[in-house]
C-alpha positions in Angstrom: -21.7 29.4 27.5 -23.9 31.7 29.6 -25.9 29.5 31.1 -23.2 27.3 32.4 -21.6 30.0 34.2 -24.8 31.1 35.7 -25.5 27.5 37.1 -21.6 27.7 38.2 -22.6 30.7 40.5 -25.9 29.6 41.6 -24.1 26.4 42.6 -20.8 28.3 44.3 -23.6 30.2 46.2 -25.0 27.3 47.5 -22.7 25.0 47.8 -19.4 26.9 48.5 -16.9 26.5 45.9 -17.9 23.0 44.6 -18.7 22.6 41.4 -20.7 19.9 39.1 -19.9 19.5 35.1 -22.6 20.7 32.6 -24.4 19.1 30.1 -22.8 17.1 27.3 -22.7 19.3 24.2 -22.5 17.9 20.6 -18.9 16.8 19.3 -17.6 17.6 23.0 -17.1 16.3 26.3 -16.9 17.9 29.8 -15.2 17.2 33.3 -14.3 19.3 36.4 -10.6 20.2 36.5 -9.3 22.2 39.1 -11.5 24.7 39.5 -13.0 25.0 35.9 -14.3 22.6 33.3 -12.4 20.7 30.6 -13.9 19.8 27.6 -12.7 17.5 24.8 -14.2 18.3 21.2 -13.4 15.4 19.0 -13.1 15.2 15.3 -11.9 13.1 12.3 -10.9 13.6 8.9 -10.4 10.5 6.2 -8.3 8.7 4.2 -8.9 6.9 0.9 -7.9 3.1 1.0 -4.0 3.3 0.9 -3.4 7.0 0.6 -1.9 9.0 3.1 -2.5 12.2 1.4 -5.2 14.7 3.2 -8.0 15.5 0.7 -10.6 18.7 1.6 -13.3 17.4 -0.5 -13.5 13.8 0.6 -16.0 12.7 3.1 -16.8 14.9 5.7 -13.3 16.5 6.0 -13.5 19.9 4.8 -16.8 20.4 7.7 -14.6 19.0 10.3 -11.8 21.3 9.8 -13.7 24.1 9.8 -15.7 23.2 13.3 -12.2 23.0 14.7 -11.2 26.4 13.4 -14.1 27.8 14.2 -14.0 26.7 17.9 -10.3 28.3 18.3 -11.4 31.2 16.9 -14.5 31.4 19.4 -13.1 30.2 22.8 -9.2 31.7 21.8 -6.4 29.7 22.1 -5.0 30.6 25.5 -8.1 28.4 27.1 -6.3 25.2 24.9 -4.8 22.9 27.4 -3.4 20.0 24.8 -3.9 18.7 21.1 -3.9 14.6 20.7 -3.9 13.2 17.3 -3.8 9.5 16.5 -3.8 8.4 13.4 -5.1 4.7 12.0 -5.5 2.5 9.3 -8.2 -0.2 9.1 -7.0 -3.8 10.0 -6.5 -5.2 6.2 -3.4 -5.9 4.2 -0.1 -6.8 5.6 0.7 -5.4 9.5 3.9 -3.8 8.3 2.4 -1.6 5.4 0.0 -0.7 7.9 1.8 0.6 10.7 3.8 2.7 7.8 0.4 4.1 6.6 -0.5 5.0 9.7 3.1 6.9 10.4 2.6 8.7 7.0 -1.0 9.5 8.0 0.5 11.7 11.2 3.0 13.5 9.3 0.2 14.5 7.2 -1.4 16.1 10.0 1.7 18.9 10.3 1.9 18.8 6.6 -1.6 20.0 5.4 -4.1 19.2 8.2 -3.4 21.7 11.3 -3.0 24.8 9.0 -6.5 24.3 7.7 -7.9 23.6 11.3 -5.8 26.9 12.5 -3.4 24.6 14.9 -0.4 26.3 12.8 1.5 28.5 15.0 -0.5 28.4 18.2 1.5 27.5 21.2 -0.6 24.7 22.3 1.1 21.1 22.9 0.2 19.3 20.4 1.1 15.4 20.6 0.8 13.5 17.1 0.9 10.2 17.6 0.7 6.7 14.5 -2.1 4.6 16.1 -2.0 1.3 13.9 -4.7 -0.6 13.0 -8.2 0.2 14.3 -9.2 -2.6 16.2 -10.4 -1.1 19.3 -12.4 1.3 16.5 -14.1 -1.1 15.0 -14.9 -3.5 17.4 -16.4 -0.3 19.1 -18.3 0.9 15.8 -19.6 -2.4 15.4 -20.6 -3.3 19.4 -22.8 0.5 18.8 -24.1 -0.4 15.5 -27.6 -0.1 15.7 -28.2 -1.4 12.0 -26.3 -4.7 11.7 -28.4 -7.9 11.9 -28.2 -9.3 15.4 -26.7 -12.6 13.4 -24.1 -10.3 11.8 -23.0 -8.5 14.9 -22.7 -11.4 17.0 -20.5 -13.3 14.4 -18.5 -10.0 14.1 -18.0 -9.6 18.0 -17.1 -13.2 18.5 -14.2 -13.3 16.3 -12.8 -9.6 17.3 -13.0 -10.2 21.0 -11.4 -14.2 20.3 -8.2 -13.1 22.1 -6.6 -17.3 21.1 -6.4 -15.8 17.9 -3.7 -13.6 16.0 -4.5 -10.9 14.8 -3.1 -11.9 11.4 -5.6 -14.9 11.6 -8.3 -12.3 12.2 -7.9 -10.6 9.4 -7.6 -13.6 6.7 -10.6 -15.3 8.2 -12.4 -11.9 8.1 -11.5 -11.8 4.0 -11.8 -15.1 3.2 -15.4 -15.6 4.1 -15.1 -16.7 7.5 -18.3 -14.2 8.7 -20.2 -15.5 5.9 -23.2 -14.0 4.4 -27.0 -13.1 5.9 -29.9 -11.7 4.6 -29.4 -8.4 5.2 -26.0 -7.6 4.6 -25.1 -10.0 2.3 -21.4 -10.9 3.0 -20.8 -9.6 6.2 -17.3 -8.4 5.7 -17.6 -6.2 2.6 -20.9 -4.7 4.3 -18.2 -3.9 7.0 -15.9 -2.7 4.4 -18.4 -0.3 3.4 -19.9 0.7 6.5 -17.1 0.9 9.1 -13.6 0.3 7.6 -14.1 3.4 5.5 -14.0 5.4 8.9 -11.2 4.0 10.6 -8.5 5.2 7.8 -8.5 8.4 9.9 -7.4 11.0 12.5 -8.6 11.4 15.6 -7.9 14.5 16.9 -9.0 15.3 20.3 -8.9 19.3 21.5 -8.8 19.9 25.3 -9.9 23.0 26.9 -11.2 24.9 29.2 -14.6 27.2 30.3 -13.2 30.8 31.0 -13.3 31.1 34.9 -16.6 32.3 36.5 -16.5 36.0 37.8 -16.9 34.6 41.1 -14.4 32.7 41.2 -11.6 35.0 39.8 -8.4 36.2 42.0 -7.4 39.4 42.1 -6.7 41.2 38.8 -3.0 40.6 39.4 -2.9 37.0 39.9 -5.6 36.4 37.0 -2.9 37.5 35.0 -0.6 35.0 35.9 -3.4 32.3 35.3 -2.0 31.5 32.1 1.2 30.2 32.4 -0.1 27.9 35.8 -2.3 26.5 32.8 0.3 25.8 30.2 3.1 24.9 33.1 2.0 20.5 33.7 1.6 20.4 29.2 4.7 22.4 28.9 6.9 19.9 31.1 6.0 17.3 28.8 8.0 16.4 26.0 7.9 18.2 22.2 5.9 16.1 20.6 4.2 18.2 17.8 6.6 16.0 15.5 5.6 12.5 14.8 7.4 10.1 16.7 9.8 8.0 14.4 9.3 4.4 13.7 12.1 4.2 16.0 10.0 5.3 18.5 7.1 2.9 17.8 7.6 -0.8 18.5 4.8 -2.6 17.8 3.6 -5.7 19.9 5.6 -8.7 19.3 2.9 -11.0 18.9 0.7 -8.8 16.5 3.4 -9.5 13.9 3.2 -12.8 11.5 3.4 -13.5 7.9 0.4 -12.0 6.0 -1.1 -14.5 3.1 -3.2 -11.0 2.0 -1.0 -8.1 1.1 -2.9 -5.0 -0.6 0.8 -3.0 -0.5 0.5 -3.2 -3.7 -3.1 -2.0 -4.7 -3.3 1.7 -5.6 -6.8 1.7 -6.9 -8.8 -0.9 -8.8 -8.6 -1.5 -12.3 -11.8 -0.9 -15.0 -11.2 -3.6 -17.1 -9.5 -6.6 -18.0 -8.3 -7.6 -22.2 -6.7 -11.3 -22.2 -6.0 -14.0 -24.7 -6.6 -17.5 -24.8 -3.3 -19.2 -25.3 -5.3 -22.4 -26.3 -7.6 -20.6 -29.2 -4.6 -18.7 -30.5 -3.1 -21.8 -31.9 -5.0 -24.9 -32.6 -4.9 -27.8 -34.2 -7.5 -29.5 -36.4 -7.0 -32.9 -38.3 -7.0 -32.6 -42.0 -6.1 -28.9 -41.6 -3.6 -28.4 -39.4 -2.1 -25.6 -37.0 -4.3 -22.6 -37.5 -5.4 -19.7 -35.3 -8.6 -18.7 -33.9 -7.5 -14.9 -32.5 -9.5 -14.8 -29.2 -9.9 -11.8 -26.5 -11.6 -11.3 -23.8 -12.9 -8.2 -21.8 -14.0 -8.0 -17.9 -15.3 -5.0 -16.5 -14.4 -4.2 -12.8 -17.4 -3.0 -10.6 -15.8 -0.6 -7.7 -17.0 -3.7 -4.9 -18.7 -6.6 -4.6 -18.2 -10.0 -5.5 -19.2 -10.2 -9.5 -17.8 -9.2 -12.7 -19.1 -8.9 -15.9 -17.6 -9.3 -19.5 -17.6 -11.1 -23.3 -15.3 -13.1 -25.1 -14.7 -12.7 -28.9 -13.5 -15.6 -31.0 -13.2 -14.3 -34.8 -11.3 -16.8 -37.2 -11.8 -16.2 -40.2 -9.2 -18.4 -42.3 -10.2 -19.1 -46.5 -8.0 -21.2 -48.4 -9.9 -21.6 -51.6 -7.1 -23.3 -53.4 -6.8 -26.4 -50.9 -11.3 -26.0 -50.3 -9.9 -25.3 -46.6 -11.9 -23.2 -44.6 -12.0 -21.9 -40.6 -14.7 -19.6 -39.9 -15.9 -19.6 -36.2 -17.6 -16.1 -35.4 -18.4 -16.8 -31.6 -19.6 -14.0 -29.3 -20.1 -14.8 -25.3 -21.1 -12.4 -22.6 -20.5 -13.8 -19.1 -21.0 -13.2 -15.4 -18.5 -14.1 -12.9 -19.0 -14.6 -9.0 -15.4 -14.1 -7.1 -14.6 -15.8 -3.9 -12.9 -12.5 -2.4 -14.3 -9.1 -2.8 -13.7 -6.1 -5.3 -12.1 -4.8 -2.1 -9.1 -7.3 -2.1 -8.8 -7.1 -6.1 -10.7 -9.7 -8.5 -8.6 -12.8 -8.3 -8.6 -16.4 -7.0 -11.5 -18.9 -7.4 -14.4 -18.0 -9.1 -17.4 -19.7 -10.3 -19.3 -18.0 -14.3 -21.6 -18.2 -16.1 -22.0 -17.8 -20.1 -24.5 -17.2 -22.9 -23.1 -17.8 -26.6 -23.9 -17.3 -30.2 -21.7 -18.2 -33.2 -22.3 -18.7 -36.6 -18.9 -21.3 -38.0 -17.7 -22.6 -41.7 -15.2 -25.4 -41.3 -14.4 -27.4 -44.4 -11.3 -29.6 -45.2 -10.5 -31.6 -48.4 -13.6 -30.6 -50.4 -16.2 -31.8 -47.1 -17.1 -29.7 -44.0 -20.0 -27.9 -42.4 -21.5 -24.5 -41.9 -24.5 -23.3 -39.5 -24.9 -21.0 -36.6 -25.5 -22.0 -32.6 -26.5 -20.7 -29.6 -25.5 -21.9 -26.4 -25.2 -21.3 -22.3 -22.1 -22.6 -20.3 -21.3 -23.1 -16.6 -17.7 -22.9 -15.4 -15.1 -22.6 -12.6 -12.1 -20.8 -13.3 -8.8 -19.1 -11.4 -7.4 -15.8 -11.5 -3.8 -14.9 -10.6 -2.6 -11.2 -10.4 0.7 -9.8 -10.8 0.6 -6.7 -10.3 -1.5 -5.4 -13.4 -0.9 -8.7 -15.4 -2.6 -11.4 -14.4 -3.2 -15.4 -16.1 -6.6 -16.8 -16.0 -7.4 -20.8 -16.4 -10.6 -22.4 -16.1 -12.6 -24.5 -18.0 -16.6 -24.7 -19.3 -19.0 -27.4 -19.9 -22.9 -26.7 -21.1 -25.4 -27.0 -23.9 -25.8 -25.7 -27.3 -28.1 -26.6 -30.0 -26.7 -25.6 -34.0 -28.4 -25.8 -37.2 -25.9 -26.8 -40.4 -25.2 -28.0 -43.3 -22.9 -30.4 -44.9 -20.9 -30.2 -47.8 -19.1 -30.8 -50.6 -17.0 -28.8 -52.4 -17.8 -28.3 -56.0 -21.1 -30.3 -55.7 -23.6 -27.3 -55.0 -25.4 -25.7 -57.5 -26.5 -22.4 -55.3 -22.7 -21.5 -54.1 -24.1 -20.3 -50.8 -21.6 -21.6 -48.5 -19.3 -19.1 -46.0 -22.1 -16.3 -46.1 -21.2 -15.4 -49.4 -24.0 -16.3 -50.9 -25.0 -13.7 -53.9 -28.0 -16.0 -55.4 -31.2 -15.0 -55.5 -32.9 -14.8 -51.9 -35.8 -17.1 -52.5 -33.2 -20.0 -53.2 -31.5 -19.4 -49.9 -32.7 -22.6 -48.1 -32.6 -22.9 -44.5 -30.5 -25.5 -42.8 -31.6 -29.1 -43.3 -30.0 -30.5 -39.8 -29.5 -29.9 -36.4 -27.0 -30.9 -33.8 -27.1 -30.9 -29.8 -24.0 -30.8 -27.5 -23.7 -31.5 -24.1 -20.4 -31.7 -22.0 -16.8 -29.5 -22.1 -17.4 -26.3 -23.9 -14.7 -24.2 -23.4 -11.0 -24.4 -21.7 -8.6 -21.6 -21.7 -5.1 -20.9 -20.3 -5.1 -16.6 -20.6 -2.9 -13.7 -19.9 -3.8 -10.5 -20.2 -3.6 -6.9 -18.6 -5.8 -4.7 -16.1 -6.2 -1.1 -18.2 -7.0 2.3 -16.7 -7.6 2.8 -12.7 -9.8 4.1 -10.2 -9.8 5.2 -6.8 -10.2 2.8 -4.1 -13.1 4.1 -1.7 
């Protein structure tokens, strides 16, 4: 601070009392005021996705707290002129939830956050305002971005500065793969998911203050002393606002509010993984043997983001009816990769497109005739996911190609009894399957419900 004042009064010798601002220091802004210079230091502490609750150890919150108290504790509070806090939630979801995020967000800051930045107590004006949804933020973040493909920013730009189109419409365009994908980010709006949205689930908080007055500029000792309370007197005619204004108080813009088709209200974190059964295996019908079941489940595992999942289906019948020669052994195991339309950020859900690889090993046998062998196999589907809440019901259906090598049949007729991998003859009479078979067409359909398990934080 030393050197500004001595270019104040090299200045003030020169140039009477007039003064010119110093240079811009990091975090912190300056500007002439009166006779003295204002600065701004500006901060922000984060939010997870959907939480309103302030968190030390997340992000860069802990170091931003600490530069604030640190800065009241150097320059004293008596040269604090005003406190603004804004507080946001990034332009996703339903309008409504977010304008209530953003309120609970500001309460948070008397709650928790202005103890730990040494705010609590001080008589400084503080004014705590609910900000909304970042758009300004991010259309700022982006238009500075000096990473983003030229392709990605102007696609971004175009739609955020469209002003023919709602807000509302912004935002389902932006998650439904209206900015499309390039070849360096990928899809463009998860790579803005996890490179901008992340910071606009914030406070701003901007501190205003100002340089202690040059020696040569002081009044006499007497009215130095009064200094103070000319200072505080234009903040203190304004209004109490250190609580956060009510919803009363906020009325959001007529025209930013329309039904949301995306609502993540209800999205505390995302699930791990996914268990279902297919209603179609689990009771099936085969002439000359009648209702049986083949029990069926399925497991998907939930990556934090992104676009695909990856899982495996089990299908483990393993029905013996020796006294009617009826048999239904199907051993199937599939692992599968699935590509969603909408991001890991929205929840994994809707249209999706999979893929499958396949091995089984099968008996089936009805009225002393049937088959046995093993297969392998590879599938290409579409399918469609619908959530409620942690249950969901999954349809789609499969078609492919697998190739199995079997054996037919008939009961009573064999000499080896090797038939339904029980065979207990001697190893070197174990003949290996006479015929093959080749499918290609519908492999699989399926009509499941099942349940997301455990939870993780949303980032």
């Amino acid at each position: 601070m030393s050197s500004i004042y001595i270019t104040d009064l090299l200045l003030v010798s020169i140039i009477s009392l007039i003064l010119f601002s110093g240079p811009e220091r990091p975090e912190a802004s300056s500007r002439v005021h009166g006779d003295v210079h204002e600065n701004v230091h500006e901060s922000q502490v984060y939010f997870r996705w959907d939480k309103s609750n302030y968190e030390d150890n997340y992000r860069s919150n802990s170091q931003a707290a600490d530069k604030v108290y640190n800065l009241l504790k150097e320059i004293g509070t008596e040269r604090v002129d005003s406190v603004i806090v804004k507080a946001y939630a990034s332009p996703e979801g339903a309008y409504g939830h977010n304008m209530d995020l953003s309120r609970r967000r500001a309460m948070e800051f008397d709650r928790a956050v202005k103890e730990k930045m040494g705010l609590m107590g001080a008589d400084i004006p503080i004014t705590v305002l609910p900000g909304g949804e970042a758009w300004e933020q991010l259309r700022a973040r982006v238009a500075a971005d000096t990473v983003i493909s030229a392709t990605a920013k102007k696609r971004t730009l175009a739609l955020l500065d469209d002003d023919s189109v709602p807000r509302d419409t912004k935002k389902w365009r932006m998650m439904h793969f209206y900015l499309g994908e390039t070849r360096q980010e990928g899809d463009v709006y998860h790579w803005l998911l996890l490179n901008h949205y992340v910071y606009l689930r914030c406070l701003d908080i901007k501190i205003y203050y100002h340089d202690a007055v040059p020696y040569s500029l002081e009044e006499p000792e007497e009215e130095v002393k009064e200094e103070p309370a000319t200072v505080t007197e234009e903040p203190a005619a304004q209004p109490d606002t250190t609580a956060v204004a009510s919803s009363e108080a906020f009325v959001p813009s007529p025209e930013l509010v329309s039904p949301v088709t995306e609502s993540t209200a209800k999205r505390k974190g995302t699930p791990v993984i996914g268990l279902s059964t297919n209603l179609l295996f689990d009771a099936t019908y085969i002439p000359n043997y009648g209702f049986t079941s083949v029990p069926s489940f399925s497991l998907e595992y939930y990556p934090a983001r992104g676009h695909w999942t990856f899982g495996a289906d089990v299908d483990w019948s393993h029905w013996l009816h020796y006294d009617t020669h009826k048999f239904n052994q199907i051993h199937n195991i599939s692992l599968h990769t699935r590509r969603y339309f909408k991001s890991g950020e929205n929840g994994f859900k809707g249209l999706y497109l999979q893929g499958a690889l396949n091995a089984a090993q099968y008996g089936l046998g009805w009225d002393a005739h049937g088959w046995e062998g093993e297969l392998l196999g590879a599938n290409l589907g579409a399918g469609y996911k619908i959530n409620f809440g942690r249950f969901f019901i999954d349809m789609g259906l499969d078609v492919g190609y697998f190739y199995s090598r079997n054996d037919p049949y008939t009961w009573g007729n064999d000499a080896t009894g090797w038939y339904y991998y029980d065979y207990a003859g001697d190893p070197a009479q174990f003949a290996p399957r006479q015929k093959g078979f080749q499918w290609f067409g519908p492999t699989r359909a399926y009509i499941s419900i099942g349940l997301d398990l455990f939870t993780r934080k949303k980032k």
